[in-house]
C-alpha positions in Angstrom: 46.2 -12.4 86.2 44.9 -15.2 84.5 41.6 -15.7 83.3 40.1 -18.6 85.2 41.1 -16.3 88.1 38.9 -13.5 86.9 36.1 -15.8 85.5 36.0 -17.4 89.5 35.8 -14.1 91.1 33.3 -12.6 88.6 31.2 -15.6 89.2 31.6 -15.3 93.0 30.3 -11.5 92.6 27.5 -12.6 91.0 26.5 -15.2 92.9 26.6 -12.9 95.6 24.5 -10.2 94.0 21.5 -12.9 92.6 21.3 -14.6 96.9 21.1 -10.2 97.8 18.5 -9.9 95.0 16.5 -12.8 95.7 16.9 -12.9 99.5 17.4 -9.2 100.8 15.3 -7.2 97.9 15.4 -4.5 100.5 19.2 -3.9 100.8 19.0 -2.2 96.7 15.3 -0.7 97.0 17.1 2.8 96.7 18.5 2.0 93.5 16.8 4.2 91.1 14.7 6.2 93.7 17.0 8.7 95.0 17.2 12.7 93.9 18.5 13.0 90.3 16.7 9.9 89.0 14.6 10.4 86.6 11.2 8.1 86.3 8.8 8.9 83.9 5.5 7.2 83.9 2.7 7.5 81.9 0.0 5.3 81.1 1.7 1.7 79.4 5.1 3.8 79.5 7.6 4.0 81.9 11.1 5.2 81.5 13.9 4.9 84.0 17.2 7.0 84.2 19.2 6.5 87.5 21.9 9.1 87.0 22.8 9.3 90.7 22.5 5.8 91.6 25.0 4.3 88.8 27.2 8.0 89.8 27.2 6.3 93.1 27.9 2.5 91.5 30.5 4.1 89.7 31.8 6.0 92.5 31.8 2.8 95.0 33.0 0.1 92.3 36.4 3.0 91.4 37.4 3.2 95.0 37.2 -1.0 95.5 39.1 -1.4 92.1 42.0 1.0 93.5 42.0 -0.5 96.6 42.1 -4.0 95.7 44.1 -4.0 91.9 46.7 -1.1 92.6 49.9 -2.2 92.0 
């Protein structure tokens, strides 16, 4: 594939994620709140772990990959 092929469609993804994020902020509100996440907050501190939202990231991006690149 060449790479002004890949650098179009990663720009199109992009694109496409900034318009969700800065006209649909509700559609990833679950990102970092579900069960498994860990927040920890305390006072000026606050740490964020989203183990099960990128497990589901990962989980959603594998299956799109090997639906759309398998040869």
């Amino acid at each position: 594939m060449a790479i002004g092929k890949i650098l179009a469609i990663l720009g199109a993804i992009l694109l496409v994620i900034g318009l969700v994020l800065n006209y649909a902020p509700w559609l990833v509100n679950w990102f970092g709140r579900l069960p498994g996440d860990i927040r920890i907050e305390d006072g000026n501190k606050r740490v964020y772990v989203p183990f099960v939202s990128m497990l589901i990231v990962s989980i959603v991006l594998s299956i799109l990959l090997n639906l759309f690149i398998r040869k």
